[in-house]
C-alpha positions as CSV (number, residue, x, y, z in Angstrom):
1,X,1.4,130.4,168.5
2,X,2.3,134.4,168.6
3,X,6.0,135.1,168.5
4,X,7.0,137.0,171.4
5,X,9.6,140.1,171.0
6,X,11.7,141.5,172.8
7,X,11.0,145.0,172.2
8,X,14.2,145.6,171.0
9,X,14.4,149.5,169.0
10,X,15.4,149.3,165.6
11,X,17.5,152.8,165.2
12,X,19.8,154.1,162.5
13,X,22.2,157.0,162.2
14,X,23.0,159.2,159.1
15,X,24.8,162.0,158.3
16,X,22.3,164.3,155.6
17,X,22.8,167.6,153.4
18,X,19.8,170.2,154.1
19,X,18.3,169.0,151.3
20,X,18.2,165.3,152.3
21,X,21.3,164.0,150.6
22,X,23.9,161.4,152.2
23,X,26.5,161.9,149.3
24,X,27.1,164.5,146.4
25,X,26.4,164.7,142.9
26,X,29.6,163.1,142.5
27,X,28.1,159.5,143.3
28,X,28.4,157.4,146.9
29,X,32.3,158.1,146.9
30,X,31.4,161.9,147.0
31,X,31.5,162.2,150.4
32,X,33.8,165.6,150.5
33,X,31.3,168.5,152.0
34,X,30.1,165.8,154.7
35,X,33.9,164.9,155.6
36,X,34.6,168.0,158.0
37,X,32.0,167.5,160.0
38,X,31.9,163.7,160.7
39,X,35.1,164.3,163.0
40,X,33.7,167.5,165.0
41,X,32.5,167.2,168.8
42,X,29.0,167.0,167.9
43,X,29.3,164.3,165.2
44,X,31.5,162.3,167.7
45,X,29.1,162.8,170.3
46,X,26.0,161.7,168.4
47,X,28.1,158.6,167.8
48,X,28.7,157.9,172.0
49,X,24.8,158.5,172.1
50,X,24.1,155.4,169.4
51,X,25.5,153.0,170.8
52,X,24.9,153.6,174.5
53,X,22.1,151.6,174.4
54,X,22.7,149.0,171.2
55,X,24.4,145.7,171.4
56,X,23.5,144.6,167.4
57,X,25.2,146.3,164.6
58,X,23.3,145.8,161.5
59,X,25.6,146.5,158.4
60,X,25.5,146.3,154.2
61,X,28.2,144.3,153.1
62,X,29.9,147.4,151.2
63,X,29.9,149.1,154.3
64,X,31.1,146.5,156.7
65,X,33.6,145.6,154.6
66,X,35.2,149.7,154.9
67,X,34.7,149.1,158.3
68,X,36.7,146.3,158.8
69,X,39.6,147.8,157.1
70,X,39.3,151.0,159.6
71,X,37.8,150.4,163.0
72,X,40.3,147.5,164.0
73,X,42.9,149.7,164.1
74,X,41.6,152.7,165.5
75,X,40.1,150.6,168.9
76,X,43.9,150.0,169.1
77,X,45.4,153.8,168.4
78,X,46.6,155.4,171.7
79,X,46.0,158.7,169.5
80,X,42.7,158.3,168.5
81,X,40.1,160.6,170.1
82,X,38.7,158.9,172.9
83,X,35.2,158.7,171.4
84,X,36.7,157.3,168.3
85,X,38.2,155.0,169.9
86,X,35.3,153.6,172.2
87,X,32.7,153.1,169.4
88,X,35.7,151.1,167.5
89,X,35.8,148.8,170.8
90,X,32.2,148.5,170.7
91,X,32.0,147.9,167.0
92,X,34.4,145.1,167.2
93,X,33.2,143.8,170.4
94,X,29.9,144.0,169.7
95,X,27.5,141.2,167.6
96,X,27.2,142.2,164.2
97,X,25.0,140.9,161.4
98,X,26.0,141.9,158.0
99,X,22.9,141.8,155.0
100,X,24.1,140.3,152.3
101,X,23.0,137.8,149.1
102,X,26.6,137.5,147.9
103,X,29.1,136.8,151.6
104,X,29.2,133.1,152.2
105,X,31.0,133.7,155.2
106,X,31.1,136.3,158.2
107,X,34.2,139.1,157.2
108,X,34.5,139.7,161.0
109,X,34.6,137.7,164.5
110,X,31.3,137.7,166.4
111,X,29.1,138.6,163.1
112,X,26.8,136.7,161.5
113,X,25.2,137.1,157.5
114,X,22.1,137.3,157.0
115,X,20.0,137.4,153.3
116,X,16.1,137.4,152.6
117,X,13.6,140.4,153.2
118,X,13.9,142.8,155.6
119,X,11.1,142.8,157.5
120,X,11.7,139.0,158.6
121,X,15.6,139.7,159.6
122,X,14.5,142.5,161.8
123,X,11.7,139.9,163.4
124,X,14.1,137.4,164.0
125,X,16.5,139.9,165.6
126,X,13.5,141.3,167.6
127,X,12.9,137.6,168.6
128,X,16.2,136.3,169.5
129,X,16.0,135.2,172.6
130,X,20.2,136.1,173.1
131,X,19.6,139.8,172.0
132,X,19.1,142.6,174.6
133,X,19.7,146.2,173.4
134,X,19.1,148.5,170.2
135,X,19.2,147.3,167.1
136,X,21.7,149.6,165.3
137,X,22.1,150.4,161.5
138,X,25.3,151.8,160.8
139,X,25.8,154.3,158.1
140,X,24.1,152.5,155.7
141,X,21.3,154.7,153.8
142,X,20.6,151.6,151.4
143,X,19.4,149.4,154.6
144,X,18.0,152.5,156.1
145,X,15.5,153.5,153.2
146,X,14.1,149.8,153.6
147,X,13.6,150.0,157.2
148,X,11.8,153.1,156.4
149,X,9.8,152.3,153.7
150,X,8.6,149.1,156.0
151,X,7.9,151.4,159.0
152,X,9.9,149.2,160.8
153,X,12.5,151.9,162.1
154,X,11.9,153.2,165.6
155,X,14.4,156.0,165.8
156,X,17.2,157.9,164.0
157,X,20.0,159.6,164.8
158,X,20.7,162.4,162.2
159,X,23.5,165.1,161.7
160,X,22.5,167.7,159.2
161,X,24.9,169.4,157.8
162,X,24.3,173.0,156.6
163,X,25.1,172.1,153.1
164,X,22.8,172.3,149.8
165,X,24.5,169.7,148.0
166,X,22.0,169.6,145.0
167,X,22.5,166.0,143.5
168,X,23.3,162.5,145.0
169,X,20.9,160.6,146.6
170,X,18.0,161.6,148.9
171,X,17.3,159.4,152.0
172,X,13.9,160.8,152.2
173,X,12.4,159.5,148.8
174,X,8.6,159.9,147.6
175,X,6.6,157.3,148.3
176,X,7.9,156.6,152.0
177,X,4.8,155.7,154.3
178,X,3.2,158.6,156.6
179,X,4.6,158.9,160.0
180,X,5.1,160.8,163.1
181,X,8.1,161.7,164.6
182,X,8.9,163.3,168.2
183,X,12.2,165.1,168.6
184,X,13.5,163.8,171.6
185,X,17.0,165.6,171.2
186,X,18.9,168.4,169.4
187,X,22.3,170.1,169.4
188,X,24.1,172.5,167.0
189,X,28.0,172.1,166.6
190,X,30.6,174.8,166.2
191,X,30.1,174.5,162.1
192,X,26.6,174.8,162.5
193,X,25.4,170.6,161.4
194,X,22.8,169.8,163.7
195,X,22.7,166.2,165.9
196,X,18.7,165.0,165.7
197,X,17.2,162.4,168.1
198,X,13.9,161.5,166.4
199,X,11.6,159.0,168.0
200,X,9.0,156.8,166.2
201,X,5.5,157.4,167.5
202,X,3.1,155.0,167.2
């Protein structure tokens, strides 16, 4: 019997240095140079643009676990910029499935944990019969590099920031499988990072 999919996009977003780093030498906590430009217009409108379309969150446990001490409160925060405060609602409305071979139990209302290789979670979220939308991988390079690496990733959403940060790690490693890639869109913000819409073509 063949599985039938939805055709459900698998997409991820990342913040990069110009030479292909998502953190500094410092390690995964230095995350200084990108700091300033996460919070400009065209950061916060690359992040309207992600989740437009996606209704799954896919998240590492490190990662979901910041987030659930962060977004909560901002969805709530009469202060927060409006765009900040919209992907919060969606994070926390939205279903999320957090990868994990450690959480015995979901950290957040409507998520769900999932463990085993990557290729057969995205099949089963391609194939569930309740999932409509994007499958989104938030800010998590580690999750990212696998989807990559599998060519199972169908588009990414990249800032670039125009910063050499020359150590940390590289999202693009050696070894990754030849691909194509069509820019589908592109804006430069008032610090000069760049927001890249890259489609898969296949």
């Amino acid at each position: 019997m063949t599985e039938q999919t939805t055709g459900r996009k698998v997409a991820a977003n990342l913040l990069i240095s110009l030479d292909g780093r998502y953190h500094g030498a410092g390690g995964p906590a230095d995350f200084g140079t990108f700091a300033i430009y996460a919070t400009t217009d065209v950061a916060r409108d690359q992040m309207t643009r992600m989740r437009e379309n996606a209704t799954t969150a896919l998240l590492g446990r490190v990662l979901a676990e910041g987030f659930l001490g962060y977004w909560p409160s901002v969805s709530a925060d009469d202060n927060a910029d409006p765009r900040d405060r919209a992907y919060a609602k969606w994070l926390v409305d939205t279903e999320k499935v957090v990868l994990s071979t450690t959480l015995t139990e979901a950290p957040w209302e409507r998520t769900r944990v999932m463990n085993g290789p990557i290729a057969d979670l995205i099949a089963d979220l391609k194939t569930d019969g309740e999932g409509e939308g994007d499958i989104l991988v938030n800010t998590s390079p580690s999750v990212t590099k696998e989807l990559l690496s599998a060519d199972l990733l169908d588009r990414m959403y990249l800032i670039v920031i125009p910063e050499i940060t020359g150590g940390g790690m590289r999202l693009f490693e050696d070894g990754l499988p030849p691909t194509k890639w069509k820019l589908t869109y592109q804006e430069t913000g008032e610090l000069g990072a760049m927001a890249l819409v890259y489609d898969r073509v296949r």
